[in-house]
NUTI-225845 format. One record per residue: residue in three letters; x, y, z of N, C-alpha, C in turn; residue number from 1. Coordinates in steps of 0.2 Angstrom, whole numbers, plus 5000, padded with zeros to 4 digits. Each point is the difference from the previous one (the first is absolute). Example, Ala and Ser with C-alpha at 12.3 -4.5 7.8 and 13.67 -1.06 7.14 Angstrom:
2
<'ala',<5066,4972,5039>,<4996,5006,5000>,<5004,5006,5000>,1>
<'ser',<4998,5005,4996>,<5004,5006,5001>,<4996,5005,5003>,2>
END
This chain:
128
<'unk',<5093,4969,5075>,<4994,4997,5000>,<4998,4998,4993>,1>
<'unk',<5000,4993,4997>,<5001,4998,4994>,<4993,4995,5002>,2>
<'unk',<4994,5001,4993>,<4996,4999,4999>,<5000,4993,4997>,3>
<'unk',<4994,4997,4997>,<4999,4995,4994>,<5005,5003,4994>,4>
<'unk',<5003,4994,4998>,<5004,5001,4993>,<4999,4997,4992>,5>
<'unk',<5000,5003,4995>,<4998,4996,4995>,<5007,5000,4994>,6>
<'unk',<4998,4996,4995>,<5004,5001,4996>,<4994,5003,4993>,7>
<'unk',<5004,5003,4997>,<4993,5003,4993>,<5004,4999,4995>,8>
<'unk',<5000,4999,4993>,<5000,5002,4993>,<4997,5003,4996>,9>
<'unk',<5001,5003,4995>,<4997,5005,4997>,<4995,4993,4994>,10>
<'unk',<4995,5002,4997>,<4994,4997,4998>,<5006,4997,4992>,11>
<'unk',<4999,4995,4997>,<5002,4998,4995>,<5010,5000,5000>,12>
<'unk',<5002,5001,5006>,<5009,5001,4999>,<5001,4992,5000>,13>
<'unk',<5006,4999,4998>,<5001,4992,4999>,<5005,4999,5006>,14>
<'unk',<5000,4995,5001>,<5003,4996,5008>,<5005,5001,5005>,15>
<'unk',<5005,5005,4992>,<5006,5003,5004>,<4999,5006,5002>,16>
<'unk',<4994,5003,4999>,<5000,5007,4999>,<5000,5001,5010>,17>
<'unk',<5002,5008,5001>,<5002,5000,5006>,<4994,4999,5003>,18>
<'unk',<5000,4998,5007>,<4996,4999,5003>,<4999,5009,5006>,19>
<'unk',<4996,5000,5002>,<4999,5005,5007>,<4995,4998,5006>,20>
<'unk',<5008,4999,5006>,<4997,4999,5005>,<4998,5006,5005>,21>
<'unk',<4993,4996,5003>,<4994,5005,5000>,<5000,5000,5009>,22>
<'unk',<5002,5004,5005>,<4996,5002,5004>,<4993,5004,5001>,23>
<'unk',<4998,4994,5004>,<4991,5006,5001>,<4998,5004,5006>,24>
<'unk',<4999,5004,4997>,<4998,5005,5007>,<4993,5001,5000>,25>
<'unk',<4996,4997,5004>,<4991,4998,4999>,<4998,5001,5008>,26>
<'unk',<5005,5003,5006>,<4995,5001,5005>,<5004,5009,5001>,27>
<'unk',<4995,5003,5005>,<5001,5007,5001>,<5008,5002,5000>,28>
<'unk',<5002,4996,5004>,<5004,5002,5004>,<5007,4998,4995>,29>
<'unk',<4997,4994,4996>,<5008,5001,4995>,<4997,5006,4993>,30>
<'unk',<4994,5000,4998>,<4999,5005,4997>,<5002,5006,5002>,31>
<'unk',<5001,5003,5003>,<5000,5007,5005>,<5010,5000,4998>,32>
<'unk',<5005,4995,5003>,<5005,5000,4999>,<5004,5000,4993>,33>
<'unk',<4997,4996,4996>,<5002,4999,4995>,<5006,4999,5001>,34>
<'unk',<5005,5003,4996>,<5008,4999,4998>,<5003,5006,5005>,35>
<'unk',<4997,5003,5005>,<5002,5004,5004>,<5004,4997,5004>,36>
<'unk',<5007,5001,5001>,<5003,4998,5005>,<5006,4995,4997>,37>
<'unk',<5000,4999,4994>,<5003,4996,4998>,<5006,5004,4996>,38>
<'unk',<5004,4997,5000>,<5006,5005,4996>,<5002,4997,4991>,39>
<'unk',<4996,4995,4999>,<4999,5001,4992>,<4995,4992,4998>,40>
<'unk',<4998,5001,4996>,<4996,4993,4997>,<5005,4995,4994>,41>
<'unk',<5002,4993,5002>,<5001,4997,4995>,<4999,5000,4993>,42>
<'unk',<5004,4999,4995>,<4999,4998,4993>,<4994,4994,5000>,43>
<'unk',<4996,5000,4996>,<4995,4997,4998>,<4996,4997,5005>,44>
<'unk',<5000,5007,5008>,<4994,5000,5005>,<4997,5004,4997>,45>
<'unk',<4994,5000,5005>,<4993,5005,4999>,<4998,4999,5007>,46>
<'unk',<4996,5007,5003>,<4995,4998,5004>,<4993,5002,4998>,47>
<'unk',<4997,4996,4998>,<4991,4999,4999>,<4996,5005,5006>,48>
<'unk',<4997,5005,5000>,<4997,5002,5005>,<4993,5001,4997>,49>
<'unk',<4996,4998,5004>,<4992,4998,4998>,<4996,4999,5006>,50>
<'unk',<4994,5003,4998>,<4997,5006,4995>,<5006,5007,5003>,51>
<'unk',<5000,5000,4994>,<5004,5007,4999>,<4998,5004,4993>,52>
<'unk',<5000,5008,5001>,<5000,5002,4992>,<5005,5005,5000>,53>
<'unk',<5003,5003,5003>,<5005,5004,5002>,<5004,4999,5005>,54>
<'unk',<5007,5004,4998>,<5005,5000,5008>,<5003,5007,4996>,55>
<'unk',<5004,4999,5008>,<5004,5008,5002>,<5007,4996,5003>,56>
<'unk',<5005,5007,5000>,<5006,4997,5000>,<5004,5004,5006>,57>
<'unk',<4995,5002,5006>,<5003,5000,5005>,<5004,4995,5002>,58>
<'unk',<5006,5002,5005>,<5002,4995,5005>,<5004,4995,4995>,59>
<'unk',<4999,5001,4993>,<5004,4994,4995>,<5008,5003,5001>,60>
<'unk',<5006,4993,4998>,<5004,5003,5000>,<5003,4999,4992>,61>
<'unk',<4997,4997,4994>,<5001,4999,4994>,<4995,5002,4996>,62>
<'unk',<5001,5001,4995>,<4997,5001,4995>,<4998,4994,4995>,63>
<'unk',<4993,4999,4999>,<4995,4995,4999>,<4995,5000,4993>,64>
<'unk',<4999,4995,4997>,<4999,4998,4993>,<4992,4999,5004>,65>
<'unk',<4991,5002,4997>,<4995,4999,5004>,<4996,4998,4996>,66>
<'unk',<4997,4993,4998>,<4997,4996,4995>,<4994,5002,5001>,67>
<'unk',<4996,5002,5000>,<4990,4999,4999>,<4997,4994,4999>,68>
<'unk',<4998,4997,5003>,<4996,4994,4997>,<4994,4998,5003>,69>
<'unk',<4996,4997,4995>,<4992,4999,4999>,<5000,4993,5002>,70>
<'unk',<4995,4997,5005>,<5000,4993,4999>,<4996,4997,4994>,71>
<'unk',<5001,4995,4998>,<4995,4998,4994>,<4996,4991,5003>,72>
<'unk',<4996,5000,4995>,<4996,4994,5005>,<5005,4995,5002>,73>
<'unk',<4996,4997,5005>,<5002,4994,5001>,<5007,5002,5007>,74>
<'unk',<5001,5006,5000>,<5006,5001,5005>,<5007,4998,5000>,75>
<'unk',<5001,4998,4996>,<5007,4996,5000>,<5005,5006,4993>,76>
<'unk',<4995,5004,4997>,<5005,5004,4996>,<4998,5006,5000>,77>
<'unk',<5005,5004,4998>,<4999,5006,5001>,<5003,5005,4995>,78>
<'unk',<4995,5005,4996>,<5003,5004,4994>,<5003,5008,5003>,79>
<'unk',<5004,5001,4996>,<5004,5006,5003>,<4998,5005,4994>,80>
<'unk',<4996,5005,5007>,<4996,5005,4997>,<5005,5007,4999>,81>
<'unk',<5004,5001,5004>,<5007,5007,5000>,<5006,4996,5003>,82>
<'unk',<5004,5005,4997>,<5007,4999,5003>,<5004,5006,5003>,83>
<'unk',<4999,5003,5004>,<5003,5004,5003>,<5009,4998,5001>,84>
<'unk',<5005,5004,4995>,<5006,4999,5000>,<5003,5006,5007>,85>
<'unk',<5005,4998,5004>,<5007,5002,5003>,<4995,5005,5005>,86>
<'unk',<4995,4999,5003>,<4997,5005,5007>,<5006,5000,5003>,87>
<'unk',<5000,5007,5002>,<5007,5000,5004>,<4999,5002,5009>,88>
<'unk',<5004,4997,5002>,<5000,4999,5009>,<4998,5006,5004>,89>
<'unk',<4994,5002,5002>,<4996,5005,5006>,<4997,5005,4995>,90>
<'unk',<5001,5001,4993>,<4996,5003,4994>,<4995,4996,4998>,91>
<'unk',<4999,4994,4995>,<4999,4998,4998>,<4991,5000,5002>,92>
<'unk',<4997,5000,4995>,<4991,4996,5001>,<4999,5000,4993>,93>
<'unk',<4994,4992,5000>,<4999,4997,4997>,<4991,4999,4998>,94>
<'unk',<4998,5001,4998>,<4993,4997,5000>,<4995,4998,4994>,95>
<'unk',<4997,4994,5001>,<4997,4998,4996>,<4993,4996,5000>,96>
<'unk',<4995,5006,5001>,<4991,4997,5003>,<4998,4992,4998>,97>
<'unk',<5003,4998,4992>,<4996,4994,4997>,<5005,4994,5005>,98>
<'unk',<5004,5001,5004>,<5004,4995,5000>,<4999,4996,5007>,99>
<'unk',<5002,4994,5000>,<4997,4996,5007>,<5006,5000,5005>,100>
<'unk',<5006,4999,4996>,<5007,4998,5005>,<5004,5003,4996>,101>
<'unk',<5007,5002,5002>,<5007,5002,4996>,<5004,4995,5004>,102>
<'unk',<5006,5001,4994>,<5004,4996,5001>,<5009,5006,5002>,103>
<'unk',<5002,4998,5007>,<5005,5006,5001>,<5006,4994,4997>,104>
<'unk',<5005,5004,4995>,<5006,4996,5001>,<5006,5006,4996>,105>
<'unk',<5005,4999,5000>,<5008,5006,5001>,<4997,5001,4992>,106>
<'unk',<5003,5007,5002>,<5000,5002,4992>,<5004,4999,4996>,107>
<'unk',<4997,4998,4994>,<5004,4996,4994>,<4996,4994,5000>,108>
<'unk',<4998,4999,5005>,<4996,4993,5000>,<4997,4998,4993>,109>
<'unk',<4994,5004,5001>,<4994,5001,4997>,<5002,4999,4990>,110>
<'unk',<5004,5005,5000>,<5005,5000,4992>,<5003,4993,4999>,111>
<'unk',<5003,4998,5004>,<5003,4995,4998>,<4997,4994,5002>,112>
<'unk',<4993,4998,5001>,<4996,4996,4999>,<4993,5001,4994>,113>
<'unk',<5004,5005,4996>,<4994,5002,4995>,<4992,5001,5003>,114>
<'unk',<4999,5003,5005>,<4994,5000,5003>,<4998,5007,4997>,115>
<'unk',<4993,5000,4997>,<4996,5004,4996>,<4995,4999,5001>,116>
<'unk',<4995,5005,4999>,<4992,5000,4999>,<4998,4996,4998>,117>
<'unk',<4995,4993,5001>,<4996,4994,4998>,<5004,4995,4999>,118>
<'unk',<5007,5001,5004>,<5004,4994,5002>,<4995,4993,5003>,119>
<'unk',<5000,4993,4999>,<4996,4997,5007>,<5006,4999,5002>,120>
<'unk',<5000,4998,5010>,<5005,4995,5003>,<4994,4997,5003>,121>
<'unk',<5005,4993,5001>,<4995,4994,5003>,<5006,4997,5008>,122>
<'unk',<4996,4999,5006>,<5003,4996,5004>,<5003,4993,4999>,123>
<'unk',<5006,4998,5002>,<5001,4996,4996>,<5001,4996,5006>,124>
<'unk',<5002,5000,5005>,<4998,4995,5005>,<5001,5005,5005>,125>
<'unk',<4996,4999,5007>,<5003,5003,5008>,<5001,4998,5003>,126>
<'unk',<5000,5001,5007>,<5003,5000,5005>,<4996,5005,5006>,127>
<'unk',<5000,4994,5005>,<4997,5006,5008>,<5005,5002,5004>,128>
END
């Protein structure tokens, strides 16, 4: 069940920098499943789950990089408030009060996109 897609870059990266394509997960029922079910996430995927400020890693079968992010005005960017590295599959919990949506994507992700604390990402174009 594949949502709205977007593509995002990080605020200020210059034109080659990697891009990350963004599944959204914005109703109950892809919220609820999340990356469950799936037997691992693409290099430079993500799933967008919103509102969201916590997951749990029942029922996962990999282990998961879990971004925190704030919306900032205007809706189109969003600052990354925690990074939860390597939650591990049926162990794993995450939480974070300030946050509006996370970002799921394989572990390693997160590192190898330099995502930090007061990062912006901006949608760069979508899709329904």
């Amino acid at each position: 069940m594949v949502g709205r897609t977007a593509k995002w870059r990080s605020r200020g990266a210059s034109e080659g920098a990697p891009l990350l394509h963004v599944e959204v997960a914005d109703t109950f029922l892809r919220r609820f499943l999340g990356l469950i079910g799936r037997k691992a996430i693409a290099p430079s995927h993500a799933l967008l789950i919103v509102p969201c400020s916590g997951v749990q890693m029942c029922f996962m079968r990999f282990a998961i990089d879990v971004v925190f992010l704030k919306r900032r005005e205007g809706g189109e960017s969003w600052q990354v408030i925690k990074v939860a590295h390597k939650l591990q599959p049926w162990f794993g919990i995450s939480i974070c009060m300030d946050a509006d949506a996370v970002l799921e994507m394989s572990w390693g992700e997160a590192k190898r996109l330099g995502m930090e604390a007061g990062m912006i990402w901006e949608e760069m174009q979508h899709s329904k």
